[in-house]
MARVORO-789484 format. One line per 5 residues: number of its first residue (from 1); for each residue x, y, z of N, C-alpha, C. Coordinates in Angstrom, 1 decimal. Layout:
! residues N
NUM) X:Y:Z:X:Y:Z:X:Y:Z | ...
! end
This chain:
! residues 280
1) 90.0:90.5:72.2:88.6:90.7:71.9:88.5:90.9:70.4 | 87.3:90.6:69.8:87.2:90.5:68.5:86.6:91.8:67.5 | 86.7:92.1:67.0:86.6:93.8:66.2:85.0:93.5:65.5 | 84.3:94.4:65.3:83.1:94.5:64.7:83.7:94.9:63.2 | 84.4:96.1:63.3:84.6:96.3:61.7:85.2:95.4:60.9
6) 83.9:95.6:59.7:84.2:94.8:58.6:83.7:93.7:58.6 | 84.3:92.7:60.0:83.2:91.2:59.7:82.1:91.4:60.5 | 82.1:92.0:61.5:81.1:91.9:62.4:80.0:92.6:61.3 | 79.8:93.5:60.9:79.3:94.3:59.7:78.7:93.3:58.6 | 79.5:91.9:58.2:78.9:91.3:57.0:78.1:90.0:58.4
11) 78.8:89.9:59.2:77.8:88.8:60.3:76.7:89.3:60.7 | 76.4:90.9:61.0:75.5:91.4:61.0:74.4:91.4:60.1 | 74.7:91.4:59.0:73.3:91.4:57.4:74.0:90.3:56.8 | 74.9:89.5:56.5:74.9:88.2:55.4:74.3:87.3:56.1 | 73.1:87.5:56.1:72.5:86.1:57.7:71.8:84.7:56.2
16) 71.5:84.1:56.8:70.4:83.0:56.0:69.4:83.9:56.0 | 68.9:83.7:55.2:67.2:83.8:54.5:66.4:83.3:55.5 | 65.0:84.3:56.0:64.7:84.3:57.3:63.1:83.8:57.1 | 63.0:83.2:58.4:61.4:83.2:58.0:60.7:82.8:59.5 | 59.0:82.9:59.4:58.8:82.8:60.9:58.2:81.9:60.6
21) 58.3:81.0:61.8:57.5:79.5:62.0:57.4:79.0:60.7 | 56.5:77.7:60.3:56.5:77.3:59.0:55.4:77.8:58.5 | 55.5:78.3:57.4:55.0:79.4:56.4:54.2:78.4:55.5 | 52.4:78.2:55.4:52.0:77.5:54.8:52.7:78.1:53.2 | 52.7:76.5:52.4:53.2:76.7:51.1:52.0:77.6:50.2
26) 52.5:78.4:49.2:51.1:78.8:48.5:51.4:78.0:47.0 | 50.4:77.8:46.3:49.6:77.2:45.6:51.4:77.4:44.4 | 51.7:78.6:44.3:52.9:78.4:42.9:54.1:78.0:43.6 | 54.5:77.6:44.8:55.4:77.5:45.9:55.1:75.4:45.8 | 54.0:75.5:45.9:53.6:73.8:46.0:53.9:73.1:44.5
31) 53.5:74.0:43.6:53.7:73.5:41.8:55.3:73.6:42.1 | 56.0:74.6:42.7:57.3:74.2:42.2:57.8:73.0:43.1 | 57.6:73.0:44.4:58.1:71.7:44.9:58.0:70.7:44.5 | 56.8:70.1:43.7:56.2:69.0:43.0:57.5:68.9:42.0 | 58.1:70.0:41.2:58.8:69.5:40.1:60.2:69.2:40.9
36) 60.7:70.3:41.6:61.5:69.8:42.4:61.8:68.2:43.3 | 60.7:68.1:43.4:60.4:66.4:43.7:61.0:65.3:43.0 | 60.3:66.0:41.6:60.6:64.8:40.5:62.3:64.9:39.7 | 62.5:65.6:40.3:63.9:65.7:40.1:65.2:65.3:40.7 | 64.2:64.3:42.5:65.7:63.9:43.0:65.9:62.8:42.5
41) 65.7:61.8:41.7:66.3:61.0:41.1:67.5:61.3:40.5 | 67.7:62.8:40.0:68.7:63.0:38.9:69.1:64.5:40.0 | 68.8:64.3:40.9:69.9:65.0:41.9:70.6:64.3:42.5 | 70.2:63.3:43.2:70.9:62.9:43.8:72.1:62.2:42.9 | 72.1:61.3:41.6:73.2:60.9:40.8:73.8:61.5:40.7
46) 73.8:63.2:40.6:74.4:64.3:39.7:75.3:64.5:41.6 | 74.6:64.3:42.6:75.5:64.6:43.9:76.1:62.8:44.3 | 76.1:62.1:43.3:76.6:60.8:44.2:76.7:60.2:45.4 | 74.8:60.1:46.1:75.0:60.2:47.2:73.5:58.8:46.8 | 73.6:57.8:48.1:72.6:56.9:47.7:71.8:57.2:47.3
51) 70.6:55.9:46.7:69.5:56.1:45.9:68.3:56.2:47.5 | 68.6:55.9:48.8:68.0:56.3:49.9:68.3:57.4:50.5 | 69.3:58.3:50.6:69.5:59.2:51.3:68.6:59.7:51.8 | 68.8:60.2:53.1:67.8:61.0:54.1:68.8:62.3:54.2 | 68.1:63.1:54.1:69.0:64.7:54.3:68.1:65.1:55.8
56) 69.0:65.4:57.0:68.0:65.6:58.4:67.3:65.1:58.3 | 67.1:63.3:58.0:66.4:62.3:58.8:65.4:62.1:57.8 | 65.2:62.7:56.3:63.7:62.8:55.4:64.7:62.4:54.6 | 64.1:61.4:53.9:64.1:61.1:52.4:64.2:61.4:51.4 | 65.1:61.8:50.8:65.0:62.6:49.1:64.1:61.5:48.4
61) 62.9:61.1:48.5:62.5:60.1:47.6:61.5:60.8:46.6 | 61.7:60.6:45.4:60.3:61.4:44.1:59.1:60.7:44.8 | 58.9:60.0:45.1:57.4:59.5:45.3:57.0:59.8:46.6 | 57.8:60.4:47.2:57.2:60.2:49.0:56.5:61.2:48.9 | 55.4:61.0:50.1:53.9:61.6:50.4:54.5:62.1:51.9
66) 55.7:62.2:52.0:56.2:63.2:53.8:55.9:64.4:53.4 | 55.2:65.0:54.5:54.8:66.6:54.0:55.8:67.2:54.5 | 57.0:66.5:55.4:58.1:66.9:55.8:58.8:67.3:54.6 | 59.1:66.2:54.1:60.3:66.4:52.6:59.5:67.8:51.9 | 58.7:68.1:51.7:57.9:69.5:51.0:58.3:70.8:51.8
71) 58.5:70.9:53.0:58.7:71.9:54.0:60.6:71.8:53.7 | 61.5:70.7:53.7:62.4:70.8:53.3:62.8:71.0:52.1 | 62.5:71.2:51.2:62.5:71.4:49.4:62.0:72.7:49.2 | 61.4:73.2:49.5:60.9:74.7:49.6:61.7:75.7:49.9 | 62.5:75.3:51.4:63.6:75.9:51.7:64.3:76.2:50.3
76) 65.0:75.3:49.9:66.0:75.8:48.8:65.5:76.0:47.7 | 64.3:76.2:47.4:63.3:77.2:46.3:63.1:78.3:46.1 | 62.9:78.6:47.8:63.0:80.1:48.5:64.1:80.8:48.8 | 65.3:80.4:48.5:66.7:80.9:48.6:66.5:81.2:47.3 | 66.3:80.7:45.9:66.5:80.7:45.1:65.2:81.4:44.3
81) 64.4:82.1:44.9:63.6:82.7:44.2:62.2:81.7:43.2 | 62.3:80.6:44.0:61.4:79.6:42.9:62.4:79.1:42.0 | 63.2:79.8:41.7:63.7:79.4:40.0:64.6:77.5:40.6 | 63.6:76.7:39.7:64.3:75.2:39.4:65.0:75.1:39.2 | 65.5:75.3:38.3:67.4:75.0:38.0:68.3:75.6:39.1
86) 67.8:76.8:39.4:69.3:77.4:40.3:68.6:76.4:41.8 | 67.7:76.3:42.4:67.2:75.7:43.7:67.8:73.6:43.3 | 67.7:73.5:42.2:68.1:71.9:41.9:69.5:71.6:42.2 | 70.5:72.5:41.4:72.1:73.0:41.7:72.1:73.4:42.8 | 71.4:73.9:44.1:71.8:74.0:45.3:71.8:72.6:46.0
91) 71.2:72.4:45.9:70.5:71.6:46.5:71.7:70.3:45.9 | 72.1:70.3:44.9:73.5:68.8:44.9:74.4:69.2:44.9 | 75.0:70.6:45.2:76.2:71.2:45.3:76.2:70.8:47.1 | 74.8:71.3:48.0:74.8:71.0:49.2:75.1:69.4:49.7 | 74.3:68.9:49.0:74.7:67.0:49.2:76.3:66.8:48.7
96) 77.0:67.4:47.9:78.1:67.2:47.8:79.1:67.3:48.8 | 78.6:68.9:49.6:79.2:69.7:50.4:79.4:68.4:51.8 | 78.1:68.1:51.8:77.4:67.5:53.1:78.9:65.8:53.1 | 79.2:65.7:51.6:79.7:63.9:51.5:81.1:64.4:51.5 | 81.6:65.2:51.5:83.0:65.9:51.4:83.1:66.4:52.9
101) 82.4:67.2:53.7:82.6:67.9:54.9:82.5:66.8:55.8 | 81.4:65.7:54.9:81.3:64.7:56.3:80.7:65.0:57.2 | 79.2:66.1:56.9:78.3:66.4:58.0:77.2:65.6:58.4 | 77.2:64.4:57.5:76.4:63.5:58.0:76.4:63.0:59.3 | 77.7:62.6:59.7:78.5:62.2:60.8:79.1:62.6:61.7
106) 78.7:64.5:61.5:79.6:65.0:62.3:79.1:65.2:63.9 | 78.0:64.9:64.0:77.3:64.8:65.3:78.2:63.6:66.2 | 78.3:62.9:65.4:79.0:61.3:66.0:81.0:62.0:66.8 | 81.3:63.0:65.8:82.6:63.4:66.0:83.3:64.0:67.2 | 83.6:63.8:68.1:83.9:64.5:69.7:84.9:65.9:68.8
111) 84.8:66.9:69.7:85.3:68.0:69.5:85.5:68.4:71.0 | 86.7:69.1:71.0:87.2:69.8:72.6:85.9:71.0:72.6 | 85.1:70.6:74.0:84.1:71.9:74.1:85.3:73.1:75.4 | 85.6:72.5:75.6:86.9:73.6:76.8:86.8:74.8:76.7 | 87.3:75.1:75.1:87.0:76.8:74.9:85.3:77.5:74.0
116) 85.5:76.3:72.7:85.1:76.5:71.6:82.9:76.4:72.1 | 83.2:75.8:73.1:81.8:75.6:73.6:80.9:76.4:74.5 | 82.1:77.6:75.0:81.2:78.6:75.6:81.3:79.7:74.5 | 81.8:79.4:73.2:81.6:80.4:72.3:80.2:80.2:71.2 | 80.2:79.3:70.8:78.7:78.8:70.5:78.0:77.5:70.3
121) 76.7:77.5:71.3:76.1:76.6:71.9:74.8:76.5:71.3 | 73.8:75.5:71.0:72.7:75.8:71.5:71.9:75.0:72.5 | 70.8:75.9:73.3:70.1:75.6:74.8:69.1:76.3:74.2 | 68.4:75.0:74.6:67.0:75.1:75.0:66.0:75.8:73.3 | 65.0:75.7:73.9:64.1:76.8:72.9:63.2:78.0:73.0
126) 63.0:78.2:72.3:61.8:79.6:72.0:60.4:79.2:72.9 | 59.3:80.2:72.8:58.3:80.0:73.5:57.5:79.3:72.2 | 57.7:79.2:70.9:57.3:78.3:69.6:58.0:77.1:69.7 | 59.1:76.9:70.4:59.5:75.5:70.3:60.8:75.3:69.2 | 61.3:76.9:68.8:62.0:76.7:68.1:63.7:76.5:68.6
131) 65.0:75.8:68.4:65.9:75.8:69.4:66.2:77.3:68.9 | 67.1:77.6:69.7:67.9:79.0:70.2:69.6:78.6:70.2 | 70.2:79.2:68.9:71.6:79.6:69.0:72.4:80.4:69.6 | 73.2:80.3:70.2:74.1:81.7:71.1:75.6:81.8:70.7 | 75.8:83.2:70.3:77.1:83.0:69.7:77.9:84.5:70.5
136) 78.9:84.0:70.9:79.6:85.3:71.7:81.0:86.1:71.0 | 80.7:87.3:70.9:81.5:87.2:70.0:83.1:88.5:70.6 | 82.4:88.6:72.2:83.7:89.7:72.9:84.2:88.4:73.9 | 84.7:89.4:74.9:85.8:88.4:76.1:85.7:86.5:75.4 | 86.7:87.2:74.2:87.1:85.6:73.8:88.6:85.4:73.3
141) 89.2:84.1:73.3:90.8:84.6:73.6:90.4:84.2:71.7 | 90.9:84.7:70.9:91.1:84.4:69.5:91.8:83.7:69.6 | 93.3:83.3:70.2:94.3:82.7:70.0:93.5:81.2:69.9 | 92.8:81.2:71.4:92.5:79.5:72.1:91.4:79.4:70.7 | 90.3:80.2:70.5:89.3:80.2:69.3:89.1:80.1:68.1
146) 90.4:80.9:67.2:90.9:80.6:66.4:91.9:80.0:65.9 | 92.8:79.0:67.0:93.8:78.6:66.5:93.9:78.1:65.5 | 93.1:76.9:65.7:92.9:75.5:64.4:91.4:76.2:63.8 | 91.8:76.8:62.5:90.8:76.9:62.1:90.2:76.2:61.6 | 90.4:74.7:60.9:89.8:74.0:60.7:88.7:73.2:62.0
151) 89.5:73.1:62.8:89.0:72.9:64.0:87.4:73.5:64.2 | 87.8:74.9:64.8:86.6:75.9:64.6:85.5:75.7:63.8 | 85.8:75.7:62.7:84.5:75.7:61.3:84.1:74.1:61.5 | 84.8:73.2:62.1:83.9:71.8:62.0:83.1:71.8:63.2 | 83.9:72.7:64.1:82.8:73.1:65.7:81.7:73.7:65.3
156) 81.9:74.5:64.7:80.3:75.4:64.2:79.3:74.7:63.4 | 80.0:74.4:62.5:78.7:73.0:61.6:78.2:72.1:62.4 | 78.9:71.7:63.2:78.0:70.9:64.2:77.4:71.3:65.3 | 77.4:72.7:65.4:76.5:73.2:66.4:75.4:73.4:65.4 | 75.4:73.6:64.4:74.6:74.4:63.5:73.7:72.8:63.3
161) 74.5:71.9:63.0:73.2:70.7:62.8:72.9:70.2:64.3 | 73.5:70.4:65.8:72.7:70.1:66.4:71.4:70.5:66.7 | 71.1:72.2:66.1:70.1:72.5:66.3:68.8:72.4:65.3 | 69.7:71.8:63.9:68.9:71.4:63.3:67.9:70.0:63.4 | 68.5:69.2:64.2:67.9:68.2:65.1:67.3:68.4:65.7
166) 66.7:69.5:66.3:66.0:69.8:66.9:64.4:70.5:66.4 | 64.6:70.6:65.0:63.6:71.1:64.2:63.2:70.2:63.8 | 61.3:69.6:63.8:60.6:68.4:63.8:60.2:68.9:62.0 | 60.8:70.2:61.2:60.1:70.2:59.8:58.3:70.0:59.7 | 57.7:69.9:61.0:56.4:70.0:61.4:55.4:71.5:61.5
171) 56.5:71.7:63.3:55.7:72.9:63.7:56.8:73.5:64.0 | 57.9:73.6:63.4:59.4:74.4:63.9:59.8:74.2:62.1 | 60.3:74.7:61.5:61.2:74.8:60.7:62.5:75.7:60.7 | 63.2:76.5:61.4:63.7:77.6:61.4:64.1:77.6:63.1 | 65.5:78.3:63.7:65.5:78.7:64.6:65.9:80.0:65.6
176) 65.8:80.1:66.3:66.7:81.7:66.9:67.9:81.7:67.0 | 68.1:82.8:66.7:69.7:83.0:66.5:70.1:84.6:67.7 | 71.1:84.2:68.2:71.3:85.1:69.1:73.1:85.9:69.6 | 73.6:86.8:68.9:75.0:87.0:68.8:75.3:88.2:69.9 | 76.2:88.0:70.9:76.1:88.7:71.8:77.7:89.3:71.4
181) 77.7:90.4:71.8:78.5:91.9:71.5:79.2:92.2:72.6 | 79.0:91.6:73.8:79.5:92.5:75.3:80.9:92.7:75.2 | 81.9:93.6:75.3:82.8:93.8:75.4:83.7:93.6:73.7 | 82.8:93.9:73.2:83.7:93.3:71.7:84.2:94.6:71.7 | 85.5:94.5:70.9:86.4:95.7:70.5:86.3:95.7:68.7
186) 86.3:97.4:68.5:86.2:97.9:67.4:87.3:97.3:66.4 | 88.6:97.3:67.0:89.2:97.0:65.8:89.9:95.4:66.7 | 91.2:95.1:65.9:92.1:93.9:66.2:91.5:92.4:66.2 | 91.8:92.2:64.8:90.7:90.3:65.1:92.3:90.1:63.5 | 92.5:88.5:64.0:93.2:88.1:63.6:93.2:87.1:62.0
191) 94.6:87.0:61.4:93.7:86.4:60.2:93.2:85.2:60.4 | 93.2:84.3:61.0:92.6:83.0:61.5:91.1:83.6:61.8 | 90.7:84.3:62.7:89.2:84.8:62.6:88.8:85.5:61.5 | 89.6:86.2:60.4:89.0:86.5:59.2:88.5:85.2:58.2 | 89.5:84.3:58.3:89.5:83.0:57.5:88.0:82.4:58.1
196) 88.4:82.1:58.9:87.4:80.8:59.6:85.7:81.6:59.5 | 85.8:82.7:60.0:84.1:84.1:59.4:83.8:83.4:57.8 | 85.0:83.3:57.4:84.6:84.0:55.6:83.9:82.4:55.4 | 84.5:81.4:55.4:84.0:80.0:55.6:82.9:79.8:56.4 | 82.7:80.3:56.9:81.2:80.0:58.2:80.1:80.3:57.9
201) 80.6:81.7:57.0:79.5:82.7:56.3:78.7:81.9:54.9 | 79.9:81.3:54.4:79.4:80.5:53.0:79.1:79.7:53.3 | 79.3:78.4:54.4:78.7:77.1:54.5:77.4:77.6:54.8 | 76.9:78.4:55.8:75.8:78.4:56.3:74.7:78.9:55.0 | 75.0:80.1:54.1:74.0:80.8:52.9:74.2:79.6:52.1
206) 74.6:78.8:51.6:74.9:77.7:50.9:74.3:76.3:50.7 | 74.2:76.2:52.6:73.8:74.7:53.2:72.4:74.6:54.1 | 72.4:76.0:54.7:71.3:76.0:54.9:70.4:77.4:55.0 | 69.5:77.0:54.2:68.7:77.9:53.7:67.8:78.3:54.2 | 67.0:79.3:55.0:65.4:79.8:55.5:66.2:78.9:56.9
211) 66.5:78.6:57.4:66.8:78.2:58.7:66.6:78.8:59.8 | 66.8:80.7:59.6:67.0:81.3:60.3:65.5:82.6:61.0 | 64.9:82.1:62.0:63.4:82.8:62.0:63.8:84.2:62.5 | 65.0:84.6:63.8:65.1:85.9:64.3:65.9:86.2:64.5 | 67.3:87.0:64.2:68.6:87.5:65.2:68.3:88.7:65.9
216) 68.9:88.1:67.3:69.5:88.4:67.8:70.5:89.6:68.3 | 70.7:90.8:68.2:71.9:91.5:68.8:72.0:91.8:69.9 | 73.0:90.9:70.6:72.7:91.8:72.2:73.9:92.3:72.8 | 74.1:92.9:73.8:74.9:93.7:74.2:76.1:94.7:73.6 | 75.1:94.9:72.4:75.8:95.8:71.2:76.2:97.1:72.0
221) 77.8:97.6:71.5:78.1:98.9:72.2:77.4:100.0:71.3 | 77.6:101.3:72.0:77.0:102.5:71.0:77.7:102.1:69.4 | 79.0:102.2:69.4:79.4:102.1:67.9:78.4:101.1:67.1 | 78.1:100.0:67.7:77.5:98.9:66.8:76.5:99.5:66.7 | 75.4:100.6:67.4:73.9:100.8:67.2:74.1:101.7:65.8
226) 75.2:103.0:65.9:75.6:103.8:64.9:75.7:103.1:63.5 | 76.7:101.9:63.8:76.3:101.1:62.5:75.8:100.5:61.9 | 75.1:100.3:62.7:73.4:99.9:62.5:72.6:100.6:61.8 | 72.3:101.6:62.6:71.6:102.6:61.7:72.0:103.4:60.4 | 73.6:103.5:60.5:73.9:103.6:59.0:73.6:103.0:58.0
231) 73.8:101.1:58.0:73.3:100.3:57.0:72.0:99.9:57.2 | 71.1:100.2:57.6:70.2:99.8:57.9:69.2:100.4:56.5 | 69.3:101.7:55.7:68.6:102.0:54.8:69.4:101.0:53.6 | 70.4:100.3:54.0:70.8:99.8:52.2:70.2:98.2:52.3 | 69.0:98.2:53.7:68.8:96.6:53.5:67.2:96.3:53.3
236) 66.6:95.6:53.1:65.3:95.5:52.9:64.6:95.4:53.7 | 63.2:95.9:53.9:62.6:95.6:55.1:62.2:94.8:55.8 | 62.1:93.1:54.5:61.7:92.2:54.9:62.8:91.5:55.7 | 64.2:92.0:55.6:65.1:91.7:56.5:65.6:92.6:57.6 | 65.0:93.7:57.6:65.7:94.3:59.0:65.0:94.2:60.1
241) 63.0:93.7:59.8:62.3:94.0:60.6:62.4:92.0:61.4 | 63.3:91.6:60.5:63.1:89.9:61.3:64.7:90.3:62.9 | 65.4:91.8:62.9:66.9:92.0:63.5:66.4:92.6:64.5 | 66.9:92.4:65.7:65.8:92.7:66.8:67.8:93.1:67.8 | 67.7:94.5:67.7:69.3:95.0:68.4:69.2:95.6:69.7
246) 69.8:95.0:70.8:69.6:95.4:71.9:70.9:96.0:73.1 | 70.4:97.0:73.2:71.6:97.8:74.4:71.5:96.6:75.6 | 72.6:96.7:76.2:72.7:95.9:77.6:71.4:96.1:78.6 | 70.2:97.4:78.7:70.0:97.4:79.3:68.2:96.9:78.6 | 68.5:96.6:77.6:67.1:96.0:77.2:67.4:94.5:76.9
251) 68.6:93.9:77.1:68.8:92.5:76.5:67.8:91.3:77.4 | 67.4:91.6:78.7:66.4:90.5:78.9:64.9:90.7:78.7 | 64.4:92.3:78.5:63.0:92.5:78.3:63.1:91.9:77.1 | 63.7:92.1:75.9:64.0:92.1:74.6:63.7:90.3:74.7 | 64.9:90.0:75.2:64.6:88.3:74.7:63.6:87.4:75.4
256) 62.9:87.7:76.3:61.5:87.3:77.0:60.5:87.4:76.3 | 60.5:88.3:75.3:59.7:88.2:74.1:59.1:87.5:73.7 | 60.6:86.0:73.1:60.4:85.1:72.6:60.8:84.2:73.3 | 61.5:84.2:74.4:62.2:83.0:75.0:61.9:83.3:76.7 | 61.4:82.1:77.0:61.1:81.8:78.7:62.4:82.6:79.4
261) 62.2:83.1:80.6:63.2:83.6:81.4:63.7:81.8:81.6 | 63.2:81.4:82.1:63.7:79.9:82.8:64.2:79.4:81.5 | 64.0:79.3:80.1:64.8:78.7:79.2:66.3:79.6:78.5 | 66.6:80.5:79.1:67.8:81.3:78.7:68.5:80.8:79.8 | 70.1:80.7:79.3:71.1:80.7:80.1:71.4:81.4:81.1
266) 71.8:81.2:82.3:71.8:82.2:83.0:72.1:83.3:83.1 | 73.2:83.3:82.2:73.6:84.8:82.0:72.4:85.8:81.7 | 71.9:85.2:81.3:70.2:85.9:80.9:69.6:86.5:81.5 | 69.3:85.1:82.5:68.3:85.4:83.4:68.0:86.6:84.0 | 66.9:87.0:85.0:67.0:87.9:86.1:67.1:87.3:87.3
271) 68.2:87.8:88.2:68.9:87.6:89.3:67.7:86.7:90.3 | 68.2:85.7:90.8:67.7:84.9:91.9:66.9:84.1:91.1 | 67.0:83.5:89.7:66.3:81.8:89.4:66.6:80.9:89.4 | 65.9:80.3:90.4:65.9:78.7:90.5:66.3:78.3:89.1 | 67.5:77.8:88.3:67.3:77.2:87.3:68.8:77.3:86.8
276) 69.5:76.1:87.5:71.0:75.8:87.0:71.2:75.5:85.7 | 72.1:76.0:84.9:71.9:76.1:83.6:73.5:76.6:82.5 | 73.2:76.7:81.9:75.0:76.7:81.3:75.3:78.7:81.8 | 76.7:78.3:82.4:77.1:79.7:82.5:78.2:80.5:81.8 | 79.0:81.2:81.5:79.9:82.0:80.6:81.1:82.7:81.6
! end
């Protein structure tokens, strides 16, 4: 079983930059995107990636009129506080990332789901339509989990872009996120799970930005609520009030909130639904 302290602690608050549903642009949010626009010409040379690229299926083109490409360019404006230059250098450090990782393609890539796929999946969506990530993080053998760490972190990026396929950049931009605690142990996690965390943590604040509308904590033990509430005054409000932490015995009132009883896994569910579905 895998230990909360220390990483579970930075998995807990180093999340992506959070947001709910898509957030009309305001007026100094829209002037920066415009300049941002006129700058992929000389992003994309500076990331050596074609003069067509599509980043998730949109276009880096300066001239396009996609209100899509605006909803994606904002993203990494909004990580970056507006500021142009540091949101421009994300943004071709990420295309670089993307032509070196080979995440273009990684969807195309078979990966063993045997173990790595009842550890994190995503199914189905929100009552917004947004998809829903699930990530488990007790009764898991580290050895089978972490062996190939490389392995691992190419499993996760491509969970992470399958759910980004699932966001239309329309009426979804962002999706749920949901990390379940049952049985996790305080201490003992190995260095292959420290490695493969520390890399998962940085692709994701790096690569994808605002992605993230809600987490998740469910079947957090007492210890985890304690630590909770300890760091909880060193974080900002605009991020603790998007963290939604749940005892075992609130985890389905809690996620019914946002997500259909019939669209949760069944482990989810409440006992006796019609509705075969991935199990754990």
């Amino acid at each position: 079983m895998i230990q909360f302290h220390q990483f579970h602690v930075i998995v807990f608050f180093s999340c992506i930059s959070l947001s709910i549903m898509i957030t009309p642009l305001t007026k100094t949010e829209k002037e920066a995107v415009a300049k941002l626009k006129a700058k992929l010409n000389e992003i994309k040379t500076a990331a050596n990636v074609p003069a067509h690229y599509a980043l998730w299926e949109i276009e880096l083109a300066q001239d396009s009129v996609d209100p899509k490409l605006d909803v994606l360019l904002v993203k990494f404006l909004r990580a970056r506080d507006l500021d142009l230059s540091k949101a421009s250098q994300m943004l071709i450090d990420s295309l670089i990332w993307r032509k070196d990782f080979g995440t273009d393609h990684l969807l195309d890539e078979i990966i063993d789901e045997s173990v790595l796929g009842k550890v994190s999946y995503v199914y189905k969506t929100d009552k917004e339509g947004r998809p829903v990530c699930y990530n488990f993080y007790g009764d898991i053998d580290q050895e089978k989990v972490f062996g190939d760490v490389e392995k691992f972190i190419r499993w996760r990026v491509q969970v992470m872009e399958r759910g980004v396929q699932l966001i239309d950049f329309v009426n979804t931009d962002s999706m749920v996120v949901i990390h379940d605690y049952n049985n996790a142990s305080l201490f003992g996690r190995t260095q292959n799970a420290k490695a493969a965390t520390k890399v998962i943590i940085k692709i994701m604040q790096d690569n994808y930005p605002e992605f993230l509308s809600v987490k998740y904590f469910v079947n957090v033990p007492s210890w985890g609520s304690i630590i909770f509430k300890l760091i909880r005054p060193l974080l900002s409000e605009a991020t603790t009030k998007k963290f939604v932490v749940c005892s075992n015995n609130d985890v389905h009132p809690e996620l019914t909130k946002t997500i259909d009883n019939q669209n949760l896994p069944i482990v989810y569910q409440e006992p006796g639904t019609n509705n075969p579905t991935i199990t754990l």
